[in-house]
N, C-alpha and C positions, 0 to 999 in steps of 0.2 A: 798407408794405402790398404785399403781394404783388399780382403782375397776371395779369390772366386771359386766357386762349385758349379760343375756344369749335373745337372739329374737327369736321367732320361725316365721315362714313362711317367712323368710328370703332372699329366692331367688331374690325376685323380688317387683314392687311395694311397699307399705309402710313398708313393711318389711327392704329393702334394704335400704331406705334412710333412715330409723330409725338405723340399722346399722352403716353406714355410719358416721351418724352424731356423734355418740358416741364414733368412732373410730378416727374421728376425733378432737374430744375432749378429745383425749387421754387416754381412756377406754379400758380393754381389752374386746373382747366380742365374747361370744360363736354363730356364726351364724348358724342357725338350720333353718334344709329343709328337705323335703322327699327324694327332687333328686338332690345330691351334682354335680352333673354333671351341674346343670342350677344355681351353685354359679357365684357372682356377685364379680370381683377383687376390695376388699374395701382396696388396702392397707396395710401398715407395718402389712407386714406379723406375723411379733413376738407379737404382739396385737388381731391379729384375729386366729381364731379354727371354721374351718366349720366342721359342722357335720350333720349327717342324723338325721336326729325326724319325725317321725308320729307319730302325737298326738293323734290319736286313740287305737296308739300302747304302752304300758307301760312299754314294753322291749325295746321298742327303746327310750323312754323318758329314763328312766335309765341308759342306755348305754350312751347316750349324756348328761348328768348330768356329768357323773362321769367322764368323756371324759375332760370337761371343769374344773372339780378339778383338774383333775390331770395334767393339762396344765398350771392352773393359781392359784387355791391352797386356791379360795375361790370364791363365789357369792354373791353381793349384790345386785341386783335390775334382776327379771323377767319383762320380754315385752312378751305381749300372742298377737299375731299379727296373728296367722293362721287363716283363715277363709276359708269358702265355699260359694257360691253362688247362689242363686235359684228363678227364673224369672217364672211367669204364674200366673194365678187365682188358687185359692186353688182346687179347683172339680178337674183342669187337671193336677197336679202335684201327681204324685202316691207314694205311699207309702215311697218305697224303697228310692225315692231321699229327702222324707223329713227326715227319718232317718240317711242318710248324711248328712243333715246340721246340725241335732244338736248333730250326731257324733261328728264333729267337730268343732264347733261353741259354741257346751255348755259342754258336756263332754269332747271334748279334752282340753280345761281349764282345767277344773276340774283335769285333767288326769295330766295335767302338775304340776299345782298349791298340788296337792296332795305329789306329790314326792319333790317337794321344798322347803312345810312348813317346813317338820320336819329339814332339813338344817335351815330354817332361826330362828325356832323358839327356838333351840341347842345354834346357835350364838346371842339371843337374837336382832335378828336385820336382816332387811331386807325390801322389798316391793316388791309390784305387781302390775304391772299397766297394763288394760287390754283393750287392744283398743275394745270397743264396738260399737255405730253407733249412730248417730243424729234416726234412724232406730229403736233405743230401748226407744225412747220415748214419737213417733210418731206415727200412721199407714199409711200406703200405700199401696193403691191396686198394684197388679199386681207383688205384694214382701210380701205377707204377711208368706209364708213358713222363708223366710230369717227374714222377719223382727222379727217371733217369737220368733228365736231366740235369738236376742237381746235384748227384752223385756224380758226371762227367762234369760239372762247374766245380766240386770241389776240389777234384783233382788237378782241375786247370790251375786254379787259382793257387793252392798251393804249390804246384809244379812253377808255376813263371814266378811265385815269389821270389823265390829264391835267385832266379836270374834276373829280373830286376832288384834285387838288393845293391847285386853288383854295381849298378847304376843309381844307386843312390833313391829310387823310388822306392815308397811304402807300399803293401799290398793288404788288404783286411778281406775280411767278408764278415757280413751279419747273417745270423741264422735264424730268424724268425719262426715261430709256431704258424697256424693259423691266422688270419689278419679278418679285425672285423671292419672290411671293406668291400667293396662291388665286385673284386677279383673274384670268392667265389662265386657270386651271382653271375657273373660272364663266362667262368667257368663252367658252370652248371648247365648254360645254353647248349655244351661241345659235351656234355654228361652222354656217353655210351651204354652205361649202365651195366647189365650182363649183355649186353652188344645182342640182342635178340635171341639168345640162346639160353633157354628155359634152363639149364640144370645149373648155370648159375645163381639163380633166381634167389634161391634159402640162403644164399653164402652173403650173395650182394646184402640182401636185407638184415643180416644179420652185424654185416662191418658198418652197413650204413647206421644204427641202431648206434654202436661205438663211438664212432666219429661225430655223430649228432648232439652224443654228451662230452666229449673234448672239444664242437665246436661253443660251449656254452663258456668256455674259459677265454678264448680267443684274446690276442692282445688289441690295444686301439690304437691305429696309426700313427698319432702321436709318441706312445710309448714306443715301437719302432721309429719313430723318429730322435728320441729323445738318444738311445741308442747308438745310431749313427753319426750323430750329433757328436756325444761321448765319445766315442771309436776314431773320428776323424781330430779330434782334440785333443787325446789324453797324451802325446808327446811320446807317444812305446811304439813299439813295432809288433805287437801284438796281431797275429793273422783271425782268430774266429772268436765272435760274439753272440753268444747266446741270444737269444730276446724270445720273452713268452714262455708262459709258464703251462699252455695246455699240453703238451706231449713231452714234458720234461723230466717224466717217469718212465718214458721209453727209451729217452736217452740217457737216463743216469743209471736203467737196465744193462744198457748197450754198454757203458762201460765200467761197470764194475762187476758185470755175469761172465761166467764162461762161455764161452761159442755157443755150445749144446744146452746148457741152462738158457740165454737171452733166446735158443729158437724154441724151447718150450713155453717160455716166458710169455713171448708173443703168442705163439698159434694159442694158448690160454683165454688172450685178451681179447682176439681177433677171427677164429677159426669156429 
């Protein structure tokens, strides 16, 4: 009997070739999206079930749960791939849009992960793999809204690992660099910038200058998929996976510097 993966944010970007690849490895898999209209044709049909999810929403998480039992009759591996986006210095990013992102970046996890355990932890067996960011273990100006929340996903994710161990479930997370996908294009729409306050101006343009040549490395969704792919196969219980090689000098900074060396380090590269 074939096993199933349910993905959320599925449309598009790393969603979609995470999809993809699992479908192509002859997986059945629930692809989940807000807007079933901008699904992605991954293929034998009788293998795939698109369905609506907003992760914010817990009647539509439910509905598309039970949507994927009753199509395939069982769940073994979640992929929490939804995310949001959020560009600017923290002063000009308001309120409302940081409460977006960890709508959906830290509670819609949660929101999903919530309705799943008690499935997996009934069937004594399962996992969660939750693509989090090279972002969550790093800082970066000019992404610290987004980045925060990644930084509270890692903590989440390794804090319940550990209690679902007890239960026999597996926990991972991937940590991808950059993705060269539409994310930041849709990101860039919600772009703050220096939030209309001129004495930002020289810093903005000087990080943005930075990130312009680490975004030239960027990984391609498929490699992130390839990735996950791995991570939910290799038979280990293994919690974090690297992926992407643009910002992998900031992390191999992060841990082999001292405190005070890694913040010289940076404000060097960044400041």
């Amino acid at each position: 009997m074939n096993k199933t993966v349910l993905v959320t944010g599925a449309s598009s970007g790393f969603g979609k070739a995470i999809a993809q690849r699992f479908v192509n490895q002859g997986w059945n898999v629930i692809s989940s999206m807000r807007n079933t209209a901008a699904a992605a044709d991954l293929g034998d049909p009788d293998n795939v079930l698109v369905t609506q999810m907003d992760v914010t929403d817990p009647t539509s998480i439910e509905r598309a749960i039970k949507a994927g039992l009753d199509r395939f009759g069982e769940l073994d591996v979640l992929v929490n791939n939804a995310g949001f986006g959020q560009y600017g210095v923290f002063e000009g990013v308001s309120q409302d849009r940081i409460q977006r992102n960890f709508d959906v970046n830290v509670f819609g996890v949660m929101n999903v992960m919530r309705a799943v355990i008690p499935i997996f932890r009934k069937q004594k067996d399962g996992m969660i793999l939750n693509i989090s960011s090279v972002g969550g273990l790093i800082g970066l100006p000019g992404i610290s809204t987004y980045l925060s929340t990644k930084f509270a996903l890692e903590g989440f994710t390794e804090s319940v690992s550990y209690e679902l161990a007890s239960q026999n479930i597996v926990v991972k997370m991937v940590e991808p660099g950059g993705g060269a996908t539409d994310f930041h294009s849709r990101a860039g729409t919600e772009n703050m910038g220096a939030g209309g306050i001129p004495s930002y101006e020289p810093f903005i343009a000087r990080t943005n200058a930075v990130m312009a040549n680490i975004g030239t490395r960027m990984a391609t969704p498929e490699r992130i998929a390839e990735v996950v792919y791995g991570a939910v196969t290799d038979g280990t219980k293994r919690l974090r996976y690297l992926a992407g090689d643009d910002v992998k000098h900031f992390v191999d900074a992060r841990r082999k510097l001292s405190d005070e060396d890694y913040e010289v380090y940076m404000r060097e590269q960044l400041t």
